[in-house]
N, C-alpha and C positions, 0 to 999 in steps of 0.2 A: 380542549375545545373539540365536538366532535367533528364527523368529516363533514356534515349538513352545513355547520355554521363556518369551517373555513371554507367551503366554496360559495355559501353566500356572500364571506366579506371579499373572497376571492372577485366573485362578478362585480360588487358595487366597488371595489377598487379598478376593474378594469372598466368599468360601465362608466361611472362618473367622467373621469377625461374623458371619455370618447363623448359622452354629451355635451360639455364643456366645449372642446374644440366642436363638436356641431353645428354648436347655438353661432358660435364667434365665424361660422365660415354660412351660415344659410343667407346670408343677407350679403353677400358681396358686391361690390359697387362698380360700376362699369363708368369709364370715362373716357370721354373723348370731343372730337368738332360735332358741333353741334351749329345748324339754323333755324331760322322760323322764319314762314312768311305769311303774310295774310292780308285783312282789311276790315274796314269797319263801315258799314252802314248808318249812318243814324239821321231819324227825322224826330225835326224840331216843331213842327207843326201844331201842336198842341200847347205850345209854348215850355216844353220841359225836353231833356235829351232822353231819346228814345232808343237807344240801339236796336236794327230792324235785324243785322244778319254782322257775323263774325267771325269766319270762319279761318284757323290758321293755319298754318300744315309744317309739321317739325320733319327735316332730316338730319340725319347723323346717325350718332348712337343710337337714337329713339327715335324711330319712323313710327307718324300717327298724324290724324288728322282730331281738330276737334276746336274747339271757340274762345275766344279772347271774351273776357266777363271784367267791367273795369271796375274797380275796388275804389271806394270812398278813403281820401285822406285820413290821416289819422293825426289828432292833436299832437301841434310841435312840429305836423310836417311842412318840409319848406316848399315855398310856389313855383319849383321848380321840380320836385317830385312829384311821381308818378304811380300809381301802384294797380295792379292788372292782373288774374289768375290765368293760365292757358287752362282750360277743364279738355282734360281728355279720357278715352274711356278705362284707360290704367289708373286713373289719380288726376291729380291738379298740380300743377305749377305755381307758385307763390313769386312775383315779381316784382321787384321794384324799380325804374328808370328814373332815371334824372337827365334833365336837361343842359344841355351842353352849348349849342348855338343854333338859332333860330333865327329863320327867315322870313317876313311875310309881304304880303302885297293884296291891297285891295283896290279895286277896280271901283271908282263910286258911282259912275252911272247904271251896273247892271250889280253891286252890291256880290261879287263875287269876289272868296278870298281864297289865297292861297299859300298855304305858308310849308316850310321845309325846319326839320327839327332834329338835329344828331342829339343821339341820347347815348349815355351809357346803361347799361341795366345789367341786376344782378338778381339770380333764382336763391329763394331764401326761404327755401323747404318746399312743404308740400303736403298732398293726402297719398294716402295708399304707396303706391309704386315712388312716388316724388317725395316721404315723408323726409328721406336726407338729404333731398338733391340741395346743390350748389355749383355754382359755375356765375359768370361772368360773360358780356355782348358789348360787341358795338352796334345800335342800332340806329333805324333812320324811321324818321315818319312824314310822308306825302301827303298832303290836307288838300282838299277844297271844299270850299263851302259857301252856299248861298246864304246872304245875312238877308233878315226881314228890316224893312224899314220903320221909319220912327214915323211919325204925323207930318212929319217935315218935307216928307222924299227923302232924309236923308239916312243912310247905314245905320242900323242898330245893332254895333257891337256889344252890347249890353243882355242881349235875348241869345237862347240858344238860336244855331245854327236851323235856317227852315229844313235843308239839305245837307249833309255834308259826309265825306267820304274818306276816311284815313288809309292809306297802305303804311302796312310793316314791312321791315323785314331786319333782323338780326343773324348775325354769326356771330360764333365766338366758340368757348369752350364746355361743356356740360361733365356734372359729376352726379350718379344717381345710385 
């Protein structure tokens, strides 16, 4: 073999593992406490749920601001789940919450509700930056909301909210 061809097989012997362990360390995952807090806006007014503003704000491992965007059930899913993207300008967050206990209370002469909702929720991938995140919350959601009335004068829980206002907020663990 001349001296050209053992020092080519010479580099692609030592070239190859160095790529190998590369590829397997460029992507390393950072974990740790992670929160989120935010809120939601939405007007019902047009008779459909509107989200007006959603702004959420992660610390921990991942400091960033960016918006809660709520995601349509998926067949099979139970009426206790919940499913939510945080979109931020790394990637998105993939969410899922379930409900745990729930509070409510309506007021029937001013058609004002309020209800309180422990959730558990779990990050179940993601875009870009979140394509491997996982991690696990305990979360809480703060409601009020003005219901529109029926013909009757009385509450129509049946129509979206005319008004209504959710606060988050979760902690727990993050993996990304």
């Amino acid at each position: 073999m001349s001296r050209y061809a053992l020092r080519a097989l010479f580099g692609a012997v030592v070239a190859v593992p160095l790529v190998w362990t590369g590829a397997a360390s460029a992507t390393p995952q950072i974990t740790g406490s992670q929160s989120f807090h935010g809120f939601l806006l939405v007007d019902g007014t047009h008779g459909q749920r509107d989200v007006v503003k959603s702004p959420i704000v992660a610390r921990g491992i991942f400091d960033g601001v960016g918006r809660i965007v709520e995601v349509a059930s998926r067949p099979g899913d139970p009426d206790n789940l919940n499913r939510d993207d945080l979109v931020f300008r790394v990637g998105t967050m993939h969410i899922v919450s379930k409900n745990l206990r729930s509070t409510f209370s309506l007021d029937p002469k001013t058609c004002r509700l309020r209800a309180h909702v422990d959730q558990k929720s779990r990050v179940t991938g993601g875009t870009r930056a979140f394509r491997d995140a996982f991690g696990s919350f305990r979360a809480t959601v703060d409601a009020s909301a003005r219901l529109a009335r029926k013909a009757d004068g009385t509450c129509n829980d049946r129509a979206a909210p005319l008004r209504e206002r959710d606060v988050v907020a979760a902690t727990g663990h993050l993996t990304y």
